[in-house]
C-alpha positions in Angstrom: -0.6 -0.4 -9.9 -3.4 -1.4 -12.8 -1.7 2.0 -14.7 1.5 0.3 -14.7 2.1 -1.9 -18.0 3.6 -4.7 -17.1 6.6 -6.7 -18.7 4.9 -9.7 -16.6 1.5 -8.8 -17.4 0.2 -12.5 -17.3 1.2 -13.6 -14.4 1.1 -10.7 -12.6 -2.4 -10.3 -10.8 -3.9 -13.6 -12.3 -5.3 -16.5 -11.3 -5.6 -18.5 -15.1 -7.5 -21.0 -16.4 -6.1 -22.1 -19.7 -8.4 -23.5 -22.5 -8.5 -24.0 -26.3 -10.8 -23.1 -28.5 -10.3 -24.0 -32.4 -13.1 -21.6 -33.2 -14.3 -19.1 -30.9 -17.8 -18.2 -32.2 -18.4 -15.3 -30.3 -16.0 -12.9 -31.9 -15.7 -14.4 -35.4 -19.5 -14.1 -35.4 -19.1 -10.2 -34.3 -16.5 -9.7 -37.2 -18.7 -11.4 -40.0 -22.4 -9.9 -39.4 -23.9 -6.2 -38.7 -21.6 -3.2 -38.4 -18.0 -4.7 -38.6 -18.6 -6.7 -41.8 -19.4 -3.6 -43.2 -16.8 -1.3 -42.8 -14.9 -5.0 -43.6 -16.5 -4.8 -46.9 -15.9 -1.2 -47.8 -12.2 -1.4 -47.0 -12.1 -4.6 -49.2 -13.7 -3.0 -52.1 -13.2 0.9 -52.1 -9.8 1.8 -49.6 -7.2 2.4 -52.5 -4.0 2.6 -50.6 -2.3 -0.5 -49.1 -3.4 -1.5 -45.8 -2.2 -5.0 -43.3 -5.5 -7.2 -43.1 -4.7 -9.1 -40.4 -3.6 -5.9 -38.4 -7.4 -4.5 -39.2 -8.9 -7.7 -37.5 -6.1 -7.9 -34.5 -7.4 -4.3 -33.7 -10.7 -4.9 -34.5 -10.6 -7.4 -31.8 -8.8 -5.4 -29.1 -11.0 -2.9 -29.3 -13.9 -5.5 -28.7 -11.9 -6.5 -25.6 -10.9 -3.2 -24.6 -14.8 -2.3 -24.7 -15.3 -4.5 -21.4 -13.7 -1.9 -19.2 -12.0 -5.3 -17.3 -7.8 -4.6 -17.2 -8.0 -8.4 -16.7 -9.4 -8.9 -20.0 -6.8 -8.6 -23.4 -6.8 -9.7 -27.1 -3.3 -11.0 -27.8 -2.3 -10.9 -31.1 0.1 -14.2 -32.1 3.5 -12.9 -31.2 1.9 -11.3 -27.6 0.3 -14.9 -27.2 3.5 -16.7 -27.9 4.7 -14.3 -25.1 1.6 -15.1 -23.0 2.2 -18.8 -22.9 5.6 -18.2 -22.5 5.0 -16.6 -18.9 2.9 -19.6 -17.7 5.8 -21.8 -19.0 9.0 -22.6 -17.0 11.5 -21.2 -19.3 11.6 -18.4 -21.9 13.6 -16.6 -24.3 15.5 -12.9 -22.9 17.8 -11.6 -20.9 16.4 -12.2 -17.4 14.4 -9.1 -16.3 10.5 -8.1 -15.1 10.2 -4.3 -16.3 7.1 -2.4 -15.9 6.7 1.1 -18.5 6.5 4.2 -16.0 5.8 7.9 -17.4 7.0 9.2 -14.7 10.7 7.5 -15.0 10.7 7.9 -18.6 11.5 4.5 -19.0 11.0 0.8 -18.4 11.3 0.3 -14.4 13.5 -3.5 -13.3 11.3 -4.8 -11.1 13.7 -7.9 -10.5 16.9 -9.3 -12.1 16.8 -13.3 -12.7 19.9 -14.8 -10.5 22.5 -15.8 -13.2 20.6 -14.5 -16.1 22.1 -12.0 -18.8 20.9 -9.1 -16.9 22.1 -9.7 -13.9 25.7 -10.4 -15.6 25.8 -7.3 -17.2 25.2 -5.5 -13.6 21.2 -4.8 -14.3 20.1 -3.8 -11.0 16.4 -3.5 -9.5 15.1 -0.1 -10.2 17.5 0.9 -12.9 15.9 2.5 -16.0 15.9 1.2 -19.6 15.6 4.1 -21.8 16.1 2.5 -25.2 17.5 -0.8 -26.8 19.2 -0.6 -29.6 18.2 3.1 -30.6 14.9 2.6 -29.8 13.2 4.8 -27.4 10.7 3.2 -25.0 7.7 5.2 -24.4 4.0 4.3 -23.3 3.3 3.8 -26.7 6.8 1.7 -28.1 6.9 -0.5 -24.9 5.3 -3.3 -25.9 7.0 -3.7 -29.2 10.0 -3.1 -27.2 9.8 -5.9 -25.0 8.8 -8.0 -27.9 12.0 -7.5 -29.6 14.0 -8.5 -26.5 12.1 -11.6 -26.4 12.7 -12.1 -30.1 9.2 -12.3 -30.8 8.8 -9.5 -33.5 9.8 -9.6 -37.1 12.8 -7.0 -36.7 14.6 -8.9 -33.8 18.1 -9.8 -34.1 18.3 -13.3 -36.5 21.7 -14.0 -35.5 21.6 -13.5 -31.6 23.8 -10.3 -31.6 24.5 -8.4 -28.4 21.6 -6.1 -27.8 22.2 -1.5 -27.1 20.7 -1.2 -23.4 20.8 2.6 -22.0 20.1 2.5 -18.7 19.4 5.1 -15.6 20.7 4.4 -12.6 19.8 8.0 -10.6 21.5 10.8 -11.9 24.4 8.1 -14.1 23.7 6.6 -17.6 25.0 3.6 -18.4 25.3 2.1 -21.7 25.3 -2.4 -21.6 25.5 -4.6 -24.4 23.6 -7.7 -23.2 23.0 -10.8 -25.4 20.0 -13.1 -24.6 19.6 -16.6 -23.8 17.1 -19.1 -22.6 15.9 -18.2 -19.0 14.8 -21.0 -16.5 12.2 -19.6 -14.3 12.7 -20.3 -10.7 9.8 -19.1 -8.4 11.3 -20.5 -5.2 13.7 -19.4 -2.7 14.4 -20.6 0.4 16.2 -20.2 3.6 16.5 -21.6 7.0 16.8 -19.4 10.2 17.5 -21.3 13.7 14.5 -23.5 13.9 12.5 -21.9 11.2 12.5 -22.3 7.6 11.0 -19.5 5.3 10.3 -19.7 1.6 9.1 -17.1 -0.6 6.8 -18.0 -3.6 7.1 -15.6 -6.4 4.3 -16.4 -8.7 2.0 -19.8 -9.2 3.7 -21.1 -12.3 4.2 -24.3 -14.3 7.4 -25.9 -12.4 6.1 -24.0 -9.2 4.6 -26.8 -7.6 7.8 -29.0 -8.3 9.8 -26.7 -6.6 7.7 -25.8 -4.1 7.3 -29.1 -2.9 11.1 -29.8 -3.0 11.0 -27.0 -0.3 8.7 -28.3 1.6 10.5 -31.4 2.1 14.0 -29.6 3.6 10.9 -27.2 5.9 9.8 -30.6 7.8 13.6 -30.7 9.4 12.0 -27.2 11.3 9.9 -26.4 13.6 8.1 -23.3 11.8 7.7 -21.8 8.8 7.4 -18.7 6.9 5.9 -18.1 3.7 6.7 -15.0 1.5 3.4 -14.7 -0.8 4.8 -10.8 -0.8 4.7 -9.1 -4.7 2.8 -12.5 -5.5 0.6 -11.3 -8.3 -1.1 -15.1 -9.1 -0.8 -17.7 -11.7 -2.5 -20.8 -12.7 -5.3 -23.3 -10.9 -3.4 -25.8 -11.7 -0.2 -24.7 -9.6 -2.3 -22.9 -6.8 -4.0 -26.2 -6.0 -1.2 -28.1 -5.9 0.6 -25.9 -3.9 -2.0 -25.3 -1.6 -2.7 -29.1 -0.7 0.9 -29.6 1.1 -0.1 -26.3 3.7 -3.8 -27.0 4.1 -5.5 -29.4 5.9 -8.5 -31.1 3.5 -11.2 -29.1 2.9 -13.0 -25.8 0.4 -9.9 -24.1 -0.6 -12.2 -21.3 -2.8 -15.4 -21.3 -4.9 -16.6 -19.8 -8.0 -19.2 -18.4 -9.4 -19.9 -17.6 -13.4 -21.8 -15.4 -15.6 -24.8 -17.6 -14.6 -24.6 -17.8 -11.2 -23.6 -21.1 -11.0 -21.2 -22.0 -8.3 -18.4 -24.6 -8.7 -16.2 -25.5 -5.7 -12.8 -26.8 -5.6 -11.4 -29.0 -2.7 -8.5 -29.8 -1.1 -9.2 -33.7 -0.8 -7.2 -35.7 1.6 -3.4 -35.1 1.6 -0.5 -35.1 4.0 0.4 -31.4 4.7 3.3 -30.0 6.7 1.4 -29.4 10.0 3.7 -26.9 12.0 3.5 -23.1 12.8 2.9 -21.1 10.0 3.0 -17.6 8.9 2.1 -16.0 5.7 3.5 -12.7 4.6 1.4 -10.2 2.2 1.7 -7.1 1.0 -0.7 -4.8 -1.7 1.0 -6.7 -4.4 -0.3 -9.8 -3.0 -2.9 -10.8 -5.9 -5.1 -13.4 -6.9 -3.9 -17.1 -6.5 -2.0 -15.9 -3.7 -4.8 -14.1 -2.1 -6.9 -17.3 -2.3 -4.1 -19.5 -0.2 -3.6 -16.5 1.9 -7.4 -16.6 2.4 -7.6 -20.2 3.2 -4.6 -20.0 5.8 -6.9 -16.9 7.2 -10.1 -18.5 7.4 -9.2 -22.0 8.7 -6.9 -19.8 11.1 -4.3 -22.8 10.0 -1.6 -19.9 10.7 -0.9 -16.2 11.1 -1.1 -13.3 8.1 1.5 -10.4 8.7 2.1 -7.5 6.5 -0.5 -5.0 4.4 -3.7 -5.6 3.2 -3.6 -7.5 -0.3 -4.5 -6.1 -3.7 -7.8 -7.4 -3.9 -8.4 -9.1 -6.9 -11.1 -11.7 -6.6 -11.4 -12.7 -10.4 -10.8 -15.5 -13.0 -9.7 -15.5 -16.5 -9.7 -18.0 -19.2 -7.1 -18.1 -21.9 -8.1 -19.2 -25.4 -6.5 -19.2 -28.3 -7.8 -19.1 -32.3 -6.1 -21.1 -35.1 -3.8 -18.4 -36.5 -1.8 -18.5 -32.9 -3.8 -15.3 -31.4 -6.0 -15.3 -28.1 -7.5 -13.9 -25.6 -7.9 -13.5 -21.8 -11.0 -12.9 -20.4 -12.7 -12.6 -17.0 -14.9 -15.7 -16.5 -15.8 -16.1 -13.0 -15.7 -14.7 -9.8 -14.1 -16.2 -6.9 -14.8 -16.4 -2.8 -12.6 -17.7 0.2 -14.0 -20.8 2.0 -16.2 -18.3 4.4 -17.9 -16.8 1.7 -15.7 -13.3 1.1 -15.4 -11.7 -2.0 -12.3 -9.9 -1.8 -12.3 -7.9 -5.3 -11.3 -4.4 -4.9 -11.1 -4.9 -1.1 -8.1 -7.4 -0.5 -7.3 -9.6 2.6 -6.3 -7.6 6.1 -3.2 -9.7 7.4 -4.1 -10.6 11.4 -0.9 -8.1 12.4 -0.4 -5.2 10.6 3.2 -4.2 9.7 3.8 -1.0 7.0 7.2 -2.0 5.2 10.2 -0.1 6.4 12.1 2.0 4.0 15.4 1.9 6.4 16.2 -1.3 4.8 15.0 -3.7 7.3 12.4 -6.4 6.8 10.3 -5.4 9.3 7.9 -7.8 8.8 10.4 -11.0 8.5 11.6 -9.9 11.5 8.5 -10.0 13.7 7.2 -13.5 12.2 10.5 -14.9 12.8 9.9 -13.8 16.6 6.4 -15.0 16.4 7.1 -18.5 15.8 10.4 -18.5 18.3 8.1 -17.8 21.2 5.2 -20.1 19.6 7.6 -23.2 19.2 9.6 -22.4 22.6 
């Protein structure tokens, strides 16, 4: 999954601390002294043909970042960080879709369609294949600048708003869509009730998440069970993970960190009113990050039962900072640990009943929670 680009890529598989920084030492230091100054200097004062200064610095600095080996760690030049913030944000400029780049398709993969967006008017699908927009062919190498110019965050997207060129591949068929964007609200909640049981599936940990979370929470205490989807849940923000967890958990650790000293910070769920019936949790090996810490809580305090595949496994914390010219950067800043103590990284969270997802188009593991909790709340 890491070898997958993703449209997404913030808030899939994160768990985000966002800071500011008006002047981050550390890599303006590195690009004024020893080697990189150098090769600064003797581009300044010998290369004869024209060359993009703040392009040298922007890779210059993502090269740095690359360095680390981490895939949780990027530079983001000012148009990817306008993107960035975008993600954590509850609305955003586009046509509705999460697309991830696959050399295998060719193409940009739909992961999922936004209900009511552009996309999904023009008959987008999950799994259909963008090819190109507007003549321009996406490949491993054009698919960033790609997305950017659906977003209409680079300096050649359309000024006027025009309908956007999409080829698409759907199997064998090629369809061609014109497809205009707009502003898209982000909604990261869905709910349902079946019988006596409500079920709610959390997408991602995101800015209005909590809000709308909590307004489902409120039409769950009419039931007498509950299911929550954490399924393709690749993280988010503290911020919305805390809040979030605090109406399913009792008081209490909910996880703990620990930095590049050692030193261990632990963050609480302090007294609250939670919605104390049945619960059960559903994850799957795109279950990441924030997700995997409630999922770990619910596990650990046995506050409720975890069905589906093991989790991803990512037991890591970024910071976001940004520099004055509207550029920043994500890095890993801390590791973190479920309240018993278990760093998940690269290991992920075994549900308590194992269920492999059906590929006969039934939801194999709905269906067995929802029986669960019948016979629990009999």
């Amino acid at each position: 999954m890491i070898s997958k680009k993703k449209f997404y890529i913030v808030l899939s598989l994160s768990l985000i601390i966002i800071g500011t920084l008006s002047f981050f030492s550390g890599v303006y230091s590195c690009l004024r002294e020893s080697k990189l100054v150098r090769i600064e200097s003797l581009i300044k004062n010998y290369f004869s043909l024209d060359y993009d200064e703040n392009k040298m610095i922007d890779t210059a600095a993502k090269g740095m970042t690359a360095s680390l080996n981490d895939p949780y760690s990027e530079y983001f030049t000012k148009e990817e960080f306008s993107m960035l913030l975008g993600y954590l944000g509850s609305s955003y400029s586009g046509i509705g879709i999460a697309v991830y780049y696959d050399q295998g398709q060719g193409g940009a993969v739909i992961e999922s369609v936004t209900e009511g967006s552009p996309a999904a008017n023009a008959g987008i699908l999950a799994h259909d294949v963008i090819l190109s927009v507007d003549g321009k062919n996406i490949t491993a190498d054009t698919f960033s600048s790609v997305v950017y110019y659906i977003r209409g965050l680079s300096n050649e997207s359309l000024k006027d708003n025009a309908p956007m060129s999409f080829k698409i591949k759907r199997g064998s068929e090629i369809i061609n869509l014109s497809i205009k964007r707009s502003t898209i609200e982000l909604s990261t909640v869905e709910e349902k009730p079946y019988g006596d049981i409500y079920y709610i599936k959390l997408s991602e940990f995101a800015e209005k998440s909590p809000d709308d979370f909590k307004a489902a929470i409120m039409n769950a205490k009419k039931y007498k069970g509950l299911v929550l989807d954490l399924r393709n849940n690749g993280g988010g923000t503290v911020d919305s993970l805390n809040s979030i967890a605090t109406q399913l958990l009792p008081k209490g650790l909910l996880f703990y960190t620990t930095d590049v000293s050692d030193k261990r910070e632990d963050d609480y769920i302090n007294d609250n009113e939670y919605l104390d019936i049945p619960l059960v949790v559903l994850i799957n090996g795109n279950t990441a990050s924030a997700s995997e810490i409630l999922s770990g809580a619910v596990k650990d305090y046995k506050r409720g039962l975890l069905v589906g595949e093991t989790s991803y496994g990512k037991g890591l914390v970024q910071g976001v900072f940004n520099f004055p010219d509207g550029s920043g950067i994500k890095l890993t800043i801390a590791k973190y640990y479920t309240p018993s103590g278990a760093y998940i990284n690269k290991k992920g969270i075994k549900p308590d009943m194992e269920i492999k997802a059906s590929n006969s188009g039934t939801d194999d593991q709905l269906n067995y929670s929802l029986d669960y909790l019948k016979k629990l709340i009999k």
